[in-house]
C-alpha positions as CSV (number, residue, x, y, z in Angstrom):
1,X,-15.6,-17.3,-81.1
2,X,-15.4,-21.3,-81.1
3,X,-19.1,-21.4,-80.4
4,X,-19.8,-19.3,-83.8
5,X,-17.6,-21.6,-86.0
6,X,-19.2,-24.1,-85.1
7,X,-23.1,-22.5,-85.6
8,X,-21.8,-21.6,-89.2
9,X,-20.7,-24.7,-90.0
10,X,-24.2,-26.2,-88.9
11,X,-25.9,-23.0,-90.6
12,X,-23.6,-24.6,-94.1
13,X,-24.6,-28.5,-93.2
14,X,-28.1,-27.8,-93.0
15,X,-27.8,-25.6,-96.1
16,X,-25.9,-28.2,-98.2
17,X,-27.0,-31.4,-96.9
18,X,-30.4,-32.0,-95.4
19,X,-32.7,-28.8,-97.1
20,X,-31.3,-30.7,-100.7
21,X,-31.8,-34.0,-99.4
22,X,-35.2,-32.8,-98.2
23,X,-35.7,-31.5,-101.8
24,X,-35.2,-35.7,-102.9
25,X,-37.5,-36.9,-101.4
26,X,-40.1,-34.3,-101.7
27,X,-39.7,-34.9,-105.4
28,X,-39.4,-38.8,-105.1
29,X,-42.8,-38.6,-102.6
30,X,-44.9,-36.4,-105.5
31,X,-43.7,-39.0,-107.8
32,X,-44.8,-42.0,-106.2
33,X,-48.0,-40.3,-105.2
34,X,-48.9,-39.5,-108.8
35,X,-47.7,-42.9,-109.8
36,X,-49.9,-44.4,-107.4
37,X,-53.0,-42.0,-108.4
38,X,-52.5,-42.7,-112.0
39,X,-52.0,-46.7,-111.4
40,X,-55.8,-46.6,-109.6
41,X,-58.0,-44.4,-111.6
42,X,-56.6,-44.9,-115.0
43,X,-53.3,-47.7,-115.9
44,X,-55.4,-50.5,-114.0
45,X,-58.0,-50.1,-116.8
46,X,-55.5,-50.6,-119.9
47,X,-55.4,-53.9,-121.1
48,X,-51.5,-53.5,-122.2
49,X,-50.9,-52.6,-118.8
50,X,-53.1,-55.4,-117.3
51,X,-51.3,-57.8,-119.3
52,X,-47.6,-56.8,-118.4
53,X,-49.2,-56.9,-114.7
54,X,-50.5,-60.0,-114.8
55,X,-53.8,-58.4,-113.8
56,X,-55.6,-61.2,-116.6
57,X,-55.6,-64.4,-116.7
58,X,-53.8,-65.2,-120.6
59,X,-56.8,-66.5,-122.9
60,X,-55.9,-70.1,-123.8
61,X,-54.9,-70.9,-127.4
62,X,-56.5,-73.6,-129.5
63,X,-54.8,-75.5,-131.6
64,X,-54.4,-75.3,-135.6
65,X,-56.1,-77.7,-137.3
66,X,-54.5,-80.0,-139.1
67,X,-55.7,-79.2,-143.2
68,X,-56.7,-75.5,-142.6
69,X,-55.7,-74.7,-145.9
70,X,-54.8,-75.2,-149.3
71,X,-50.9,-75.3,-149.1
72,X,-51.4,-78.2,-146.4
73,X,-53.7,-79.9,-148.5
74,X,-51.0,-79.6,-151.3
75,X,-47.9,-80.5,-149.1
76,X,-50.3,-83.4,-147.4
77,X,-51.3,-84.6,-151.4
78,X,-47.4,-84.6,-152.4
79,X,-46.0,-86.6,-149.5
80,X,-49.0,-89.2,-149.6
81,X,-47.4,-89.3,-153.7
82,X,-44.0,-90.2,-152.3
83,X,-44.5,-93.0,-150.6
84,X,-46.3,-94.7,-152.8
């Protein structure tokens, strides 16, 4: 009778332990599969998603000019009055 404890309990191991844990990482493996399907034919081609990536290079900003307009002119016109 010893011999058929212990089968049962192995029957209730494999029942409760490794057929869920098998379940994981079924899940966890379709997952990463369709991630990785996804991230080739499609994401890769975003340009949000290139960015956050790093995928491309950042385009390099030019600097303002200094009178681009006419508040700066004005600021520009009234300090030039104050120190004279």
């Amino acid at each position: 009778m010893a011999g058929g404890g212990l089968a049962g309990a192995l029957e209730l191991a494999v029942v409760f332990l490794v057929r869920p844990l098998l379940a994981v990482i079924f899940v966890f493996t379709l997952i990463l599969l369709s991630w990785y399907v996804a991230w080739r034919t499609v994401l890769v081609h975003v340009s949000l998603v290139q960015e956050i990536a790093g995928l491309r290079p950042k385009k390099a900003a030019k600097p303002k000019p200094a009178n681009r307009g006419r508040f700066a002119r004005f600021y520009q016109s009234q300090a030039e009055a104050a120190q004279r």
